[in-house]
N, C-alpha and C positions, 0 to 999 in steps of 0.2 A: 434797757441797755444804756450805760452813762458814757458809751464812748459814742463820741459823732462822726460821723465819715460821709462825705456828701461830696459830687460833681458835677461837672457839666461840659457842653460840647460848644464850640464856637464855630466860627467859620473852617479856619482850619487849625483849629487844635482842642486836646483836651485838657480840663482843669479837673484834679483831684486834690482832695480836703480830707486832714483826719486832726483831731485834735490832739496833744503831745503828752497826754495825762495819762496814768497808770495807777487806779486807785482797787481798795479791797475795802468790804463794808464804808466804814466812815474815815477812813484812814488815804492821805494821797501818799502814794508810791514815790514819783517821780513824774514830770512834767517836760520831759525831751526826749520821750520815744519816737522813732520814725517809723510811724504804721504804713508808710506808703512804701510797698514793694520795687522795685526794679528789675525784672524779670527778660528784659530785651533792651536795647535801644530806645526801643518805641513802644514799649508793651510793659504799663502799670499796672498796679491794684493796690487798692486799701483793702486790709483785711483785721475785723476784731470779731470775739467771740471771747469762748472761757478760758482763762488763763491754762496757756499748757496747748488745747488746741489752733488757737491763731496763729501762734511759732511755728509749730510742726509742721499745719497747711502750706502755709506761706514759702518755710523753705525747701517743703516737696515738692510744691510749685516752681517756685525758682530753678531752681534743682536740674529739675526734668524738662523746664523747656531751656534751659541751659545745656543740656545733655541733647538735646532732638536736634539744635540746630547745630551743636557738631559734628553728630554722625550724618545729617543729610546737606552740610553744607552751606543753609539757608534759613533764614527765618519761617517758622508757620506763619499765616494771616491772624488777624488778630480774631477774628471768626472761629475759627479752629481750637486755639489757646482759650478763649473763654467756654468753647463746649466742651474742652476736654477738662477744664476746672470744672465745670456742671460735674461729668461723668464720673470723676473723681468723688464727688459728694455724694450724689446720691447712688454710688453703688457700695461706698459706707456707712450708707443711711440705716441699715435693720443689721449692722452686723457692727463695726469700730464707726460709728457717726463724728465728725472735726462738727463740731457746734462752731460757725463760724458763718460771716455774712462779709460779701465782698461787694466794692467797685471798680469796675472794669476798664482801664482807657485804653486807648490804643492809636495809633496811626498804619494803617498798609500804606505802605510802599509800592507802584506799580511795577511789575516785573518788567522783563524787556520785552514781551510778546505785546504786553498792554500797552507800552509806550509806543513800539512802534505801529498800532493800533489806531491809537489818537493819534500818532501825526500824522498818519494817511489819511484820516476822518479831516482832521483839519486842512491840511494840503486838498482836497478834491472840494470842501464847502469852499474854500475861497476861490478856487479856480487857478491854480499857478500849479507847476509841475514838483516847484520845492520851494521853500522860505527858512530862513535864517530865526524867522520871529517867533516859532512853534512853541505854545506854553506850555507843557503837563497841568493837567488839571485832576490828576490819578492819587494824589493825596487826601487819602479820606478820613476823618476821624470816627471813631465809636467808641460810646460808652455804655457799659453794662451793667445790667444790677443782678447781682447773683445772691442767693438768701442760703441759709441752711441744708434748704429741704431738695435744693438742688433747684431752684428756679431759676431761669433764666431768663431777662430780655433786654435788647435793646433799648435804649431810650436819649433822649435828649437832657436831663437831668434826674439824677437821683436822687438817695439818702437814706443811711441806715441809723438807727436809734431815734431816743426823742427827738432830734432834732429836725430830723421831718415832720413833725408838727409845727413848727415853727418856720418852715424854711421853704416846702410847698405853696403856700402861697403868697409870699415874696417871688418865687419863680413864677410862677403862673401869671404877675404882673410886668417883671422887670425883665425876664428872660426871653431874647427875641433870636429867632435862626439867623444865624449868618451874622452872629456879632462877632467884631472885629476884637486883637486882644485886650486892648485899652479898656474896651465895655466890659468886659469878661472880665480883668480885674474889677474895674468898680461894681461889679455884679456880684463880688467874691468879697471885697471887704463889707458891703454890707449885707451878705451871708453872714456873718462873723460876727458883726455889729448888733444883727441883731440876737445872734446864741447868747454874745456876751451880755445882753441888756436883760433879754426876758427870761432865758434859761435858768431856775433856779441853783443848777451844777453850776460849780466854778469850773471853765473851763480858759484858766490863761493864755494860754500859748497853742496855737497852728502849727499844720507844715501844711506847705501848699505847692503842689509840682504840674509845670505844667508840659504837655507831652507834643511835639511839632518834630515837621518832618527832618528838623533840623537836632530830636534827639530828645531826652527827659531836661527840665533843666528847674530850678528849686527858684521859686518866685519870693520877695520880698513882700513881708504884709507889712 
């Protein structure tokens, strides 16, 4: 696969990557597509596969949990949204198959049961009856690597295509939990750095969006 799509999770947020190119045999297409979905607020995916099925995926996806959270009023967890994209896939798998490989980002939001939750937890370890100073700490990120065949998992960094050859172990070095988003950029240009160096594809141009509780928002390379 010559298209790249690769993320990862920081302290509190997610970074997803896809490269902006649209090519057939030997031929580029066009070099400013935005493979990276917006499906919620806080709930991304990159998505590429065979021309024809990553469209279609993508805005059934959108689509439908655009439609869920009308009629129930609320966003799904990001838990929920990436297993019903599983289910979606593999119950097309022996019958209409989307040949299409995803990354997952997301943030949950804590509801009000869970906030007030933590502040009670918090209010009784410090010992005082209330406090003005109560932090939420119920913003969680997750990222997910979803394939074809319907697999699903968790992880802390992905990556679909060649470019995980290339890009695995550069994370496996540089990539540390709980980085702040400053690292997580520098972590992300020399991602990039190095597709552009070693990767025989040309691949010019990124998008690169990153996901915080404060919303999806399109990062500068």
């Amino acid at each position: 696969m010559s298209s790249s799509i690769f993320g990862f999770v920081g302290k509190d947020y997610v970074v997803l990557v896809a490269d902006a190119s649209v090519t057939t045999s030997i031929l580029l297409i066009k070099s400013d597509l935005d493979k990276i979905y917006e499906a919620d607020d806080k709930f991304a995916f990159c998505c590429v596969g065979e021309p024809g099925d990553d469209t279609a995926f993508s805005d059934y996806i959108v689509r439908n949990i655009q439609l869920n959270k009308f009629r129930n009023g609320y966003s799904a967890t990001s838990h929920a949204n990436a297993n019903w994209m599983r289910y979606v896939l593999a119950k097309g798998l022996r019958s209409q198959p989307y040949q299409c490989n995803c990354v997952i980002g997301a943030i949950d939001v804590p509801s009000l049961k869970q906030e007030m939750q933590t502040s009670t937890e918090q209010v009784q370890s410090s010992g005082s009856s209330g406090s003005n100073q109560i932090a939420l700490t119920g913003f969680k990120p997750h990222l997910y690597y979803l394939d074809y065949l319907g697999t699903l998992c968790e992880v802390p960094f992905c990556a679909h295509g060649y470019c995980g050859y290339l890009l695995y172990g550069l994370w496996d070095s540089a990539w540390k939990p709980g980085m702040d988003l400053e690292a997580g950029k520098e972590l992300l240009r020399k991602s990039i750095a190095q597709l552009q160096r070693r990767f025989i594809i040309q691949q010019p141009h990124f998008i690169a969006k990153v996901i915080t509780k404060d919303g999806i928002q399109l990062l500068d390379l």
